[in-house]
C-alpha positions in Angstrom: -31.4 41.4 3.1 -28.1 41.1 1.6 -27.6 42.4 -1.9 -24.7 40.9 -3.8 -25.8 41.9 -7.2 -24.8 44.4 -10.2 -25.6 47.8 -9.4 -26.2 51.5 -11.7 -26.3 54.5 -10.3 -27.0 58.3 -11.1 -26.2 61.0 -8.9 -25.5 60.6 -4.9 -27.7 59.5 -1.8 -27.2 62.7 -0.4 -30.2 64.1 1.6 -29.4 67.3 2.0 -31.0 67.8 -1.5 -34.2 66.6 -0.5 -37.2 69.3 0.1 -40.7 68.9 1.5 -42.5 67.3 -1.4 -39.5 64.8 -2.2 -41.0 61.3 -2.9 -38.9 58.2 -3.4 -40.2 54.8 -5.1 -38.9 51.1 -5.2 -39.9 48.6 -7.0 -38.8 45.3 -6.2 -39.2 41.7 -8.3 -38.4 38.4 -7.0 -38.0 35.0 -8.9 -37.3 35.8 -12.2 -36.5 33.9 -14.5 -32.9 34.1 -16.1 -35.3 35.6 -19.6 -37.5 37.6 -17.4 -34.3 39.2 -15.8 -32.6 39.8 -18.8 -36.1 41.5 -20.3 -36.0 43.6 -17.4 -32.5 44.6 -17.1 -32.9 46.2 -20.6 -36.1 47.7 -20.0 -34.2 49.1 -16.7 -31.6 50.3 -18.6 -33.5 52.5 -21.0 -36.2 53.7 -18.4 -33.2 54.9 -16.4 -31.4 56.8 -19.4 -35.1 58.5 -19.7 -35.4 59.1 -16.4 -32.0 61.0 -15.7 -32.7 63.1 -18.4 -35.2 65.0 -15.9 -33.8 68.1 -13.3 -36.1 66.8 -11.1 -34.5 63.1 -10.5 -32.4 63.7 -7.0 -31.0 59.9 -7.3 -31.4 56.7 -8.6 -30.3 52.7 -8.5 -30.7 50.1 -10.0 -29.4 46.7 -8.8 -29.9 43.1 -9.5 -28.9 39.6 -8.8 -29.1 36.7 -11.9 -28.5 33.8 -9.8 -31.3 35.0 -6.9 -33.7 36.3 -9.8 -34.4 39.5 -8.2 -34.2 43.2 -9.3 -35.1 46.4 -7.6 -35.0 50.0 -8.2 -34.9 53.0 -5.8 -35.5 56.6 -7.3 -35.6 59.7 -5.6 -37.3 62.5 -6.7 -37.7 66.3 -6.0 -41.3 66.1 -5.8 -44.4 63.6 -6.0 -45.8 65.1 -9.0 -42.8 64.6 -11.6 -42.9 61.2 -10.7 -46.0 60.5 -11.1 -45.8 62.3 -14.8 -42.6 60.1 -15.6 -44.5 57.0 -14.2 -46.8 57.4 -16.8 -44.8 58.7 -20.0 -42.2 57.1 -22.5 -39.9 54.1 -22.0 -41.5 53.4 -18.4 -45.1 54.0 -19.9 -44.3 51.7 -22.7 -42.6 49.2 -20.2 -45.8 49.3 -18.4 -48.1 48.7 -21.1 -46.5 46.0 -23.1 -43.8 44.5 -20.7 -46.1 44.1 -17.6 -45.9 40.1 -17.9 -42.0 40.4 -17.2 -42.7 42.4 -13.8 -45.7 40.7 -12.7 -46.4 37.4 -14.9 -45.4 33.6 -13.7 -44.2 33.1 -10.4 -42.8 36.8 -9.9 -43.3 38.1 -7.0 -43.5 42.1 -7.2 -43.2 45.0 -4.6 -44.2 48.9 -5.5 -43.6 51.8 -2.5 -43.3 55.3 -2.7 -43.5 57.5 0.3 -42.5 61.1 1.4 -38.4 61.2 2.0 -38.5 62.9 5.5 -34.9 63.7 4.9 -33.7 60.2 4.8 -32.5 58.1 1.4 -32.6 54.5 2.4 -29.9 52.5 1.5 -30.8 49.5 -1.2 -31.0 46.7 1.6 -32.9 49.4 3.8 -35.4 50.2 0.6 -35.8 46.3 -0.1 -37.2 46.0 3.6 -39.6 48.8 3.2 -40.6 47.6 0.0 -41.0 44.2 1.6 -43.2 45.1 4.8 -44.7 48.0 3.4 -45.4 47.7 -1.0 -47.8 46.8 -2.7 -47.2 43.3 -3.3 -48.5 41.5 -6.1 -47.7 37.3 -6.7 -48.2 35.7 -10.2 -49.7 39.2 -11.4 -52.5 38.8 -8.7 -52.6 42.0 -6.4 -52.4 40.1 -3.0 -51.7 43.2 -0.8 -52.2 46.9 -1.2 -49.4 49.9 -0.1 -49.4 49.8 3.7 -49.0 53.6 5.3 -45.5 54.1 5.7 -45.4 56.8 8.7 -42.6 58.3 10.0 -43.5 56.4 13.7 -43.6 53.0 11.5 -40.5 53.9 10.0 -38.8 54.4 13.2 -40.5 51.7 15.2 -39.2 49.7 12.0 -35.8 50.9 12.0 -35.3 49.9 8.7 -35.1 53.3 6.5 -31.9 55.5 7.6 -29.5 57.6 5.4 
């Protein structure tokens, strides 16, 4: 997948910071409207200004395309459990409870993955593969597919996730 789009970042892909209980996340949405776009990009915006606020954020992007309608995020995380905590707290709480239909609603086609780093950061066009074959992926706010197990083996039978 190419990705032409705007991009944010916050710190750098470097996997040499990455421990045993590092998790990273995407979250991918395809065909969004140009409103549902511009809803998320803000939403985006202020999740990620919470989100670097935390010691325990290794690195994170956010890049989308208005003329595809997509967005998608990458995170990286020191461990699991942070993540999980954030997940559910402020601006991304709030975006979850009242913004869902932005993410998930119409024709929007959504894609959720986190999985154990193994010492690798994927690339954007790497993570939108992996969130692709392996997310949870949910059309028109209907949950057609749950996580698949991303292994290492997968992951290197794949050979889609690299640093």
């Amino acid at each position: 997948m190419r990705h032409p789009g705007q991009r944010v970042t916050y710190g750098e892909p470097d996997a040499s910071q990455l421990g045993p209980e590092s998790v990273i996340t995407i979250t991918r949405s395809e065909r969004l409207s140009l409103f549902r776009l511009l809803v998320a990009a803000f939403l985006n915006e202020t999740i990620m200004r919470q989100m670097v606020k935390r010691d325990t954020v290794i690195y994170a992007e956010l890049e989308a395309d208005v003329r595809a309608g997509w967005a998608q995020t990458l995170s990286v995380w020191k461990n699991g459990r942070e993540m999980t905590e954030f997940r559910n707290s402020g601006a991304h709480g709030r975006a979850l409870r009242f913004f869902r239909w932005v993410f998930y609603g119409g024709k929007v086609q959504a894609y959720v993955l986190s999985y154990k780093a193994w010492g690798e950061i994927p690339n954007m066009e790497e993570a939108a593969a992996l969130a692709v074959e392996y997310g949870r992926f949910a059309d028109g706010g209907e949950i057609v597919r749950q996580a698949k197990n991303l292994t290492t083996d997968a992951k290197k039978n794949n050979g889609s996730a690299g640093a």
